[in-house]
C-alpha positions, 0 to 999 in steps of 0.5 A: 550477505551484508549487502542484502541486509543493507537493503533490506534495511533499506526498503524497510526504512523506505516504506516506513516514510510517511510521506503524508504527514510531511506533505501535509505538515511541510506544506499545508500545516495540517497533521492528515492524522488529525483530519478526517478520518485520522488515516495516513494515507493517500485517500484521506490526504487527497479528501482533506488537503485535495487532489494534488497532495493526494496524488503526490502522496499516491505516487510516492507511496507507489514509488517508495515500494517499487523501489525497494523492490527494485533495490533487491533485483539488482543488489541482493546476491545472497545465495540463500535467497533467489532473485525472486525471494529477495524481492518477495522479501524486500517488498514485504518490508517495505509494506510493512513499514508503510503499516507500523512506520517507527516515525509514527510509532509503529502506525501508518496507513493501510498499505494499499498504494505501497502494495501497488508499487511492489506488484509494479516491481514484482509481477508487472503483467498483474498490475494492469488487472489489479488496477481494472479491479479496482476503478471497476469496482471504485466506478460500480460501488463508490467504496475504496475500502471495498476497491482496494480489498478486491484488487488484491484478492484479484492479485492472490487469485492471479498468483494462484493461477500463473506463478503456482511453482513460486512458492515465495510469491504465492505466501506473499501474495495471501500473507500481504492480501490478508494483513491489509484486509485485517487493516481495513478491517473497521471499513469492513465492519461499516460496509457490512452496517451500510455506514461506510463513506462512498468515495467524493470528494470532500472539503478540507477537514469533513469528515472521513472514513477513508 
């Protein structure tokens, strides 16, 4: 039980990194905060520092989910949870954290790329559908607000018709689904409007609402 706890807190901890203000401020004396459109995550990191602080940022964020989730395969043995709950679980704290990181007082990003990262770990036969979602969608309409929202709708609806029986996969794919379409909830609003930014990239500090 201690062990699960440890990791837990772990993962947490983990998806609580934001790996986007300490590129930016390390690297390149910017706070991504305080550019564009204000969100700590990798879309406005790539639109306000470039292509290669957007992608580290993308991959870490990944990166920082499918190991919490790889740290409860492996490590958590409490024999209230299965394997599978322990994972669902660790996942979710790590998205989590991402979202209301306490390194930044309890905000963050939208939780899209760390979300990625934990289907990666979890259900790695749906990733491969998630990310044709998402660039088909990013091809056809040029949004990554709407992108990022369809793939995991697409994620829910894979869950929903291949792991019925799993219970705790099935909440976790409606309740994170849910939460980060809540999160992009001012992208849908602008969408609905016609005032939703496309997806170009932009010089460093224009204006985004990414």
């Amino acid at each position: 039980m201690a062990a699960d706890i440890v990791v837990f807190v772990l993962a947490w901890l983990l998806g609580s990194i934001p790996f986007s203000v300490i590129i930016g401020i390390l690297f390149f004396k910017t706070d991504v905060r305080k550019q564009g459109s204000g969100n700590p995550g990798a879309t406005n990191t790539l639109r306000v520092l470039g292509p290669k602080a957007g992608l580290t940022v993308l991959l870490l964020d990944i990166l920082k989910g499918f190991i919490a989730v790889i740290l409860a395969k492996y490590f958590c043995r409490w024999p209230l949870f299965s394997t599978s709950d322990s994972m669902a679980l660790a996942g979710a704290l790590a998205i989590l954290g991402h979202i209301f990181s306490p390194f930044l007082g309890f905000k963050g990003g939208k939780g899209v790329a760390t979300t990625f990262g934990v289907i990666l770990a979890i259900e790695p036969w749906f990733a491969l559908p998630v990310t044709l979602i998402f660039f088909a969608t990013l091809m056809l309409s040029k949004y990554v607000s709407l992108s990022s929202i369809l793939a995991l709708f697409g994620f829910t609806l894979l869950t929903l018709l291949f792991r019925t029986g799993q219970y705790t996969e099935l909440i976790f794919s409606i309740g994170i689904t849910l939460l980060v379409t809540i999160k992009h909830k001012a992208n849908i609003l602008r969408l609905v409007k016609g005032e939703e930014n496309k997806f170009v990239f932009l010089k460093k500090g224009k204006e985004s609402n990414a």
